[in-house]
N, C-alpha and C positions, 0 to 999 in steps of 0.2 A: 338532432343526430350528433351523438361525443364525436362520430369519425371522419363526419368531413364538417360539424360546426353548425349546418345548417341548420335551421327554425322552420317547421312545418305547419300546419293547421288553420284553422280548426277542425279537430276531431270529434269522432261519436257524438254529436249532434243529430238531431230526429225531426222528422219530416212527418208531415200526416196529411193526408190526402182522401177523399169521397173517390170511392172507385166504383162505377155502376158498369162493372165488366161481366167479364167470367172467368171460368176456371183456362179458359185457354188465353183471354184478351183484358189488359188493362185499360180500362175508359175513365178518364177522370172524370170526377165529380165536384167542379170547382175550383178553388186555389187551395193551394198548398200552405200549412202553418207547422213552423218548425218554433226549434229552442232555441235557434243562435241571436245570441247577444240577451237571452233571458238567465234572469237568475237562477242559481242551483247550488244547491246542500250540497260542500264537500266534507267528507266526513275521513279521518286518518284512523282506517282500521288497526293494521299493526306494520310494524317495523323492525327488520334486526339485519343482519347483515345477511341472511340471503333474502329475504324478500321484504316489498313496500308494499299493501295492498292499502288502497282509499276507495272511499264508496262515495259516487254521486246521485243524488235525488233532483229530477227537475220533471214541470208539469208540461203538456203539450197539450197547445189547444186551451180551452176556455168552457166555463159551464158544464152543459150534461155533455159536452163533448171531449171534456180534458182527460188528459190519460197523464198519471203517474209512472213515470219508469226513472227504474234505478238499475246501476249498474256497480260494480265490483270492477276494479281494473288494479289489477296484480303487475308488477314489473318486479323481474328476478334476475341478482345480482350474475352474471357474467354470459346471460341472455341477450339478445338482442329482440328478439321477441317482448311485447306488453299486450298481455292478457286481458281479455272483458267478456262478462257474463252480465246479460243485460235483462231484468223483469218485468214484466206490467201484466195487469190485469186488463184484459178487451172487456169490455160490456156494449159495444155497438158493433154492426154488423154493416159491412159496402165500405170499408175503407183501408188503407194500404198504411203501414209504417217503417221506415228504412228508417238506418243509420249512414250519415254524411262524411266521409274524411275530404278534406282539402288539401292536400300534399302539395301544393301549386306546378304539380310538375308540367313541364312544357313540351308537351308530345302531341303528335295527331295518331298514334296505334294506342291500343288497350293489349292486353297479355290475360285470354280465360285459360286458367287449366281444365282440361277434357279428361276422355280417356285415353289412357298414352299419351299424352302431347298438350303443350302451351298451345292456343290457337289466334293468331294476330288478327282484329280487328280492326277496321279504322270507327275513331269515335265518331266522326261526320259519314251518315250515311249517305247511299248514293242520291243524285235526284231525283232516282223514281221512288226513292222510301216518302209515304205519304205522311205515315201516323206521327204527331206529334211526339211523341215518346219511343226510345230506343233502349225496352230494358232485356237482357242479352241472357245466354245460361252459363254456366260454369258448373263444374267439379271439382271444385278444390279451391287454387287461389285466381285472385284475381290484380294484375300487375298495373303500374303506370312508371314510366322509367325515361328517364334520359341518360347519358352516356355514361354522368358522375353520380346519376342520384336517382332515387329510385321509393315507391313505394306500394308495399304489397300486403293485403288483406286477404285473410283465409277463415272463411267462417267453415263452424261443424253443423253440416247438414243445412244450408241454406246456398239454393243454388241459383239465384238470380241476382243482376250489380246492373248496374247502369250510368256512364258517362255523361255529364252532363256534357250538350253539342254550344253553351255561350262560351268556350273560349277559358275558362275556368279550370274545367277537368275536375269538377267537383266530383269524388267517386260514390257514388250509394251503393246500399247493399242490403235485399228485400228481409225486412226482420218477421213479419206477416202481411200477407192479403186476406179479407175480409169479405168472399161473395159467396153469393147464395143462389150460385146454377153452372150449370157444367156448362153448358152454352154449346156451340155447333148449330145442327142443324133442327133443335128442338128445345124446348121449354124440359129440362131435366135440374129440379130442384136439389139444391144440396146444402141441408139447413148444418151439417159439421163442418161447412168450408166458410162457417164466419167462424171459429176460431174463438168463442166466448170462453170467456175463463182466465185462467196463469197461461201466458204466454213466454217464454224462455228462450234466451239463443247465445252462444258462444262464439267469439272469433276473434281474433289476433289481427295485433297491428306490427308492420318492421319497416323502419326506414334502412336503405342500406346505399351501397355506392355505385347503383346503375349497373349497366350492362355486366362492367369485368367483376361484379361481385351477384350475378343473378344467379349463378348454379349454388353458388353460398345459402343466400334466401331463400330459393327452393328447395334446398334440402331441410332446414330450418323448418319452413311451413310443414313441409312431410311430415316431421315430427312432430309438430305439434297436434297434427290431424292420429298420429297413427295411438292406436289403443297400447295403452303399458301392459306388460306381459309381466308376470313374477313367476319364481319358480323357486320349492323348498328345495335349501340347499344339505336339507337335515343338521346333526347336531357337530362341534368344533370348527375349526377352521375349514375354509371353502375356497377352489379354485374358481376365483369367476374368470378366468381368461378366455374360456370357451362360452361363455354366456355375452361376454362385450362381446364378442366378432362371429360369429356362426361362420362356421367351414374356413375362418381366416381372412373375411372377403374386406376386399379396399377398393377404392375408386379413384378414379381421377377423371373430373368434370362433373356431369349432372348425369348421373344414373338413380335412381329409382325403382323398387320392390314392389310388384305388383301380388306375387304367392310366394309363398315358401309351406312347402306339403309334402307327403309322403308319394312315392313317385307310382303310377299305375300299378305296376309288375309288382311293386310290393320288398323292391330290392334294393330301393335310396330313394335320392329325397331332391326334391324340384327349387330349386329358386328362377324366378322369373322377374327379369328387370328387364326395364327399357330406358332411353334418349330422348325423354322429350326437347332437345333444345337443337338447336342448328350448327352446332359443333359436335366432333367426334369426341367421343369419351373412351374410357378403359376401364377394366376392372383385372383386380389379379388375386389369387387365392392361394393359401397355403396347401389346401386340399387339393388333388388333382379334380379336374370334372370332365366330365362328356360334355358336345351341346347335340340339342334334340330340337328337333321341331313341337309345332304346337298340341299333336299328337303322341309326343313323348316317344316318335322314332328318331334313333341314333341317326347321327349325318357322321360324316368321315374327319370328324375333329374332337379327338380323343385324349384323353391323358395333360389335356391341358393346362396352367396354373395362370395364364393368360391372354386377355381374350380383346380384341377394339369393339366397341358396340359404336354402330354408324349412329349421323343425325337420323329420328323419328325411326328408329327403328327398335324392335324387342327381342331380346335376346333368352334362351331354356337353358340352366343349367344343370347338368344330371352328377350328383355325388354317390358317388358307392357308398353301401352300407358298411 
């Protein structure tokens, strides 16, 4: 980390596991064999002054059991964000693959994001948790943080992490499960839930400065996660002032966009953010807006350019056409 000096890792390292579960329960099948401290193909894709992308190759496993995965990992000049896109081919079916970060952070909370809201976990379950393994859900990212130092992982479209409970805080993050039955209360086969074939998964690594820089990272992650919009500006010169800021909106703390739509009535347009963090935040716009409830009826707070959005709470903004 350039901002506060620190040295982290090991990162993106791969785990592979016999999983004789199902689609609701993970059951190991064995012990665990990863890549760390095995050798691997680093390869220097390209370089110029906005981006470095290298590709790494390493083998997991041994015999008919090994699996090749390669990964791309992108780091871009005045990002704090380093990108990975990670491949392999499955050809067996009962077993689990995650990627490993080590950040050594020293915490006993973990940090999932849900809907609307971070949700604080302790990595040591309680004593009545029996199962050897404690792998969690998430939506989006997934945190480990002390006061000055912090690190956060946001994978696209993969919603399971899991803390290791030795004292380590080694972070995983489910890249595929491999079983073959839905499970419950009945023998219900599901031979497309081993996963054979090109297996693919994306997600971002950020180290950043703990606590007083986590609504930073959080926003960072958002973006990484949210899909790029383009829009023809047709032919000469183009005002983009109104394309960087929609309705003039600014923030202050950790606010977050859940829609932006055309409004029921057919007469403006909905932006809906919320707080997920434990402090108060603000948002202020050049636009005047209404706010509405979650059925887009007006409340008695009209004509507004600024608004506090409380902790864990969501806020409806209504703009005239």
């Amino acid at each position: 980390d350039k901002e506060s000096g620190r040295t982290a890792g090991p990162f993106n390292y791969f785990e592979d596991i016999g999983d004789k579960g199902n689609e609701y329960e993970f059951i190991a099948d064995g012990d665990p064999v990863t890549t760390l401290g095995k050798k691997a193909r680093v390869r220097l894709v390209s370089f110029d002054a906005v981006l470095a992308v290298f590709e790494t190759e390493c083998t997991l496993g041994e015999g008919r059991k090994a699996v090749k995965i390669v990964s791309r990992v992108t780091a871009e000049a005045e990002s704090p964000i380093v990108r990975v896109e990670t491949k392999f081919v499955n050809k067996r079916g009962n077993h689990r693959v995650r990627a490993a970060f080590d950040a050594g952070v020293n915490t006993d909370k973990v940090l999932a994001e849900g809907q609307f809201d971070f949700v604080e976990r302790n990595i040591i379950p309680t004593k009545r948790w029996k199962n050897p393994c404690n792998p969690q859900r998430m939506d989006g990212s997934v945190v480990l943080q002390e006061k000055d130092f912090g690190c956060m992982v946001t994978p696209r479209g993969l919603n399971e992490y899991e803390v290791s409970a030795d004292g380590k805080n080694v972070l995983y993050v489910t890249l595929m499960r491999a079983v073959g039955e839905m499970g419950d209360w009945f023998y219900f086969p599901t031979p497309g839930g081993q996963c054979l074939g090109e297996c693919s998964a994306e997600y971002a690594v950020m180290l950043y400065g703990g606590e007083k820089e986590f609504s930073l990272a959080a926003r960072e992650s958002s973006a990484y996660r949210m899909q790029k919009l383009v829009a023809c500006g047709g032919k000469g010169k183009a005002d983009a002032s109104a394309a960087q800021n929609l309705f003039g909106l600014k923030r202050k703390g950790l606010v977050s966009a859940s829609a932006v739509k055309q409004s029921e009535d057919g007469k403006g347009y909905i932006v809906r953010l919320y707080n997920p963090s434990c402090e108060e935040a603000e948002i202020s716009a050049e636009t005047p807006f209404d706010t509405v409830n979650m059925a887009e009826d007006k409340t008695s707070c009209r004509g507004l350019t600024r608004l506090a959005v409380p902790p864990k709470k969501i806020v409806t903004l209504y703009f005239q056409k």
